[in-house]
N, C-alpha and C positions, 0 to 999 in steps of 0.2 A: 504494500500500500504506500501510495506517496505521501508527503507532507499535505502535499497541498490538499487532496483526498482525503486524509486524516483532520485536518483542520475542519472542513466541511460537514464531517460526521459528527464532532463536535461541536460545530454552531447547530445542527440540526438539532441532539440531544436537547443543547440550551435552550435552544429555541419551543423543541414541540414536547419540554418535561422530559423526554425520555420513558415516556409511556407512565411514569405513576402515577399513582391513584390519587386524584384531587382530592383533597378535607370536603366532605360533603355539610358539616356543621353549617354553612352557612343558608343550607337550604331549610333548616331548619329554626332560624333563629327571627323572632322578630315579626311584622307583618310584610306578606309579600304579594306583588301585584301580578295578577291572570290577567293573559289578553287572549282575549279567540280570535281565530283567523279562517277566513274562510276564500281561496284562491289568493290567497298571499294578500288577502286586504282585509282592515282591522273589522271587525264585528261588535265588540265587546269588552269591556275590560270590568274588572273589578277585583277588590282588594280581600285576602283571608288573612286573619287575623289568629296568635291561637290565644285560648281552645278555639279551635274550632275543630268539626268533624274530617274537612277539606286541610286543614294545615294538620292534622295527626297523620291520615294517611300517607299525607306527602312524605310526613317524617318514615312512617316504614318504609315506605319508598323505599327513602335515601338507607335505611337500616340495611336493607335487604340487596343492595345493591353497591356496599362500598367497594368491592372491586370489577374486575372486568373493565374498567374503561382503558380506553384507546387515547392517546395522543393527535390532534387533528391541525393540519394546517390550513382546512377548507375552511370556506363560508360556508354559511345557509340562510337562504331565504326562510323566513316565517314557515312554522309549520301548523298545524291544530292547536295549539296552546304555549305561550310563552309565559313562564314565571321569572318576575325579576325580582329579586331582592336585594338586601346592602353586598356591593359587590360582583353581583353573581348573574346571569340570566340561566335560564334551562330551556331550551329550545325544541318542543315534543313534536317529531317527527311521524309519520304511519310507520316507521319500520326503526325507531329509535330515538334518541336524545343527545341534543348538543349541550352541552355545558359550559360555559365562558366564564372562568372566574380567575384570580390574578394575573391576565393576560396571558393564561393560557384558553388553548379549546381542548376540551375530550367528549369523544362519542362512545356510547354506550346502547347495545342491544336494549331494545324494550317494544314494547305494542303499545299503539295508541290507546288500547281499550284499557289497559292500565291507568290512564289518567281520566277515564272519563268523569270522576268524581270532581272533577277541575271545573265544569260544565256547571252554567249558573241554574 
């Protein structure tokens, strides 16, 4: 491997985490705001709060899914439901989720029908 090669491999790691597992804490912390989306244009927004029934689940969510993500250097357009909170967004895709939080992305295996409880 060359220098120059090896340098490369290491902005990449810096750059996309190097695949670990983001702190999910924050998806659980505080009030976060839902927005539905319906062909990538807004429908809907509104805020959960906890308790609430919609912000406990979200918490198992995150329980139940602290690893398996992926490191991502794509965008994504809107998908079915976006949750932002301090720091964070979560981007619910039909075939998965984006995650954006300290300037990283990671995607994550999930079905949309998993978050249907997001749904006002």
């Amino acid at each position: 491997m060359t220098f120059r090669a090896f340098l490369l491999l290491v902005f990449v790691c810096v750059f996309a985490g190097c695949n670990r597992e983001p702190d999910l804490t924050a998806l659980v912390a505080g009030p976060l705001k839902v927005t539905g989306y319906k062909d990538h244009a807004l429908v809907w927004e509104r805020t959960i709060s906890p308790p609430s029934p919609e912000h406990d689940l979200l918490a198992a969510w995150a329980a139940r899914n602290q690893s398996g993500w992926k490191g991502s250097l794509a965008s994504y357009a809107p998908g079915t439901w976006k949750v932002t909170g301090t720091g964070f967004d979560l981007n619910i895709l039909p075939d998965g989720v984006v995650l954006n939080i300290r300037g990283n992305s990671y995607i994550h295996e999930a079905s949309e029908s998993d978050f249907k409880f997001l749904s006002p």
